[in-house]
C-alpha positions as YAML, in Angstrom:
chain: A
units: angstrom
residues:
- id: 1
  name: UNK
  ca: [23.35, 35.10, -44.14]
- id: 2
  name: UNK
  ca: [25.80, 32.49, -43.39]
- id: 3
  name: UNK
  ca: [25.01, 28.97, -44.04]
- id: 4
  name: UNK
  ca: [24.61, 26.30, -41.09]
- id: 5
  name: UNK
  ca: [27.90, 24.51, -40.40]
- id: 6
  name: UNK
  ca: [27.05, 20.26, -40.25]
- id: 7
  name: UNK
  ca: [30.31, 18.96, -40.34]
- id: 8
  name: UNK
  ca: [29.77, 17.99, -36.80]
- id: 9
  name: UNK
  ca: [26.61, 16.69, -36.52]
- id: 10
  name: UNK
  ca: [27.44, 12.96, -37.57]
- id: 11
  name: UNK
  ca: [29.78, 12.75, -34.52]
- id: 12
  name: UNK
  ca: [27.37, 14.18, -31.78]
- id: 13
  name: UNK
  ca: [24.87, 12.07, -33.03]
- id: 14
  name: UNK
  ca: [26.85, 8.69, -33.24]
- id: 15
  name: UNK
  ca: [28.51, 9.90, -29.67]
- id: 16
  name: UNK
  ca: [25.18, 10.29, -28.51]
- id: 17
  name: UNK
  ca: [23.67, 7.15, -29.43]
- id: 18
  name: UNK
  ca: [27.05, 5.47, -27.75]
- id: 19
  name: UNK
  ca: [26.35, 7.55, -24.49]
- id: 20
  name: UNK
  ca: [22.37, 6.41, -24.65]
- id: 21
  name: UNK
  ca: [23.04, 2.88, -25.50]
- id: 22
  name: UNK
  ca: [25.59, 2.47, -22.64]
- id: 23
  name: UNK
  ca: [23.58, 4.20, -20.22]
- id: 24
  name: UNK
  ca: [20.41, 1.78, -20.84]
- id: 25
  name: UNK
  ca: [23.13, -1.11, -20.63]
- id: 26
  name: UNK
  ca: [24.26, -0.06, -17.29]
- id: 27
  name: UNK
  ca: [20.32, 0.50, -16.17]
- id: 28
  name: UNK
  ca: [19.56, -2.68, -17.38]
- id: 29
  name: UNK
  ca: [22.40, -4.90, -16.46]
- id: 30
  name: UNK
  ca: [21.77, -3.59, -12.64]
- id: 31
  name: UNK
  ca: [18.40, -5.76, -12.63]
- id: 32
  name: UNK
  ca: [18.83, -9.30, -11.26]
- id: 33
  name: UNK
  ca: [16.22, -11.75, -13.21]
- id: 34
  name: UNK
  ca: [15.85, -15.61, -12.06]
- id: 35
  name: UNK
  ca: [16.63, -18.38, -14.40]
- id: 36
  name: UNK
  ca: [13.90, -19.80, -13.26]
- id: 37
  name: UNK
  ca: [10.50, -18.26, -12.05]
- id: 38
  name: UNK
  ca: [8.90, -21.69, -10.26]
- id: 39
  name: UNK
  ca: [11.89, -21.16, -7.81]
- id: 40
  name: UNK
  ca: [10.04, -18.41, -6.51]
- id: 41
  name: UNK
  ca: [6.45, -19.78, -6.28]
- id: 42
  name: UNK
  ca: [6.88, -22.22, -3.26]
- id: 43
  name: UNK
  ca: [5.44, -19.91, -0.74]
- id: 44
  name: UNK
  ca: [1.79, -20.15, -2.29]
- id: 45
  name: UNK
  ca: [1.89, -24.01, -1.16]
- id: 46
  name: UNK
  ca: [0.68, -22.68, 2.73]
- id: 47
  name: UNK
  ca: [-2.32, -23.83, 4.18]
- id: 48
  name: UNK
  ca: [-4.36, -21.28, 5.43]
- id: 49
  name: UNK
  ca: [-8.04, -21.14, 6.78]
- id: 50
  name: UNK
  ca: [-9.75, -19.73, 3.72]
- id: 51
  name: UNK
  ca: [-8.55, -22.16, 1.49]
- id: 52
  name: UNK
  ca: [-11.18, -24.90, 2.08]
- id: 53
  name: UNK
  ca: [-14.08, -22.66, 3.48]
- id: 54
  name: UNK
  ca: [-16.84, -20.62, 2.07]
- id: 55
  name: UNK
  ca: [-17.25, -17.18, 3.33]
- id: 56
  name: UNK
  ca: [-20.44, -15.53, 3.03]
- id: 57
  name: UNK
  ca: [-19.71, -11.35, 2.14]
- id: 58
  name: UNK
  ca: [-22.81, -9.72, 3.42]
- id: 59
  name: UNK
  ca: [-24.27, -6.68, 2.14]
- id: 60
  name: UNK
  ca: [-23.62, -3.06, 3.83]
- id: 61
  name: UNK
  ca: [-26.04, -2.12, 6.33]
- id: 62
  name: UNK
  ca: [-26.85, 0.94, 3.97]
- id: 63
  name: UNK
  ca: [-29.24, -0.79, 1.35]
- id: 64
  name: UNK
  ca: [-32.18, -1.13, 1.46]
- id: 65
  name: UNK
  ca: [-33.32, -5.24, 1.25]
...
């Protein structure tokens, strides 16, 4: 029985972690992140009706009281 050749193995693994690591490079590099993330929390300054009233949630007609 002839014995497993594994010259080769050392370069498709190294090639293969350079093809993996670029790949997650390029995945990663195509997400925009802000510098900063209070730049995008001005819209949650709004007035709107609920903010100052109580609202009563009443129970489903269902139960029984």
């Amino acid at each position: 029985m002839p014995q497993l050749d594994t010259s080769t193995w050392l370069l498709v693994i190294l090639s293969m972690l350079l093809a993996l690591f670029t790949l997650l490079q390029l995945k990663i590099s195509k997400h925009f992140h802000y510098s900063n993330p209070k730049m995008t929390i001005k819209s949650q300054n709004q007035q709107t009706p609920w903010n100052n009233t109580w609202t009563k949630i009443y129970l489903p007609l269902s139960q029984s009281q």
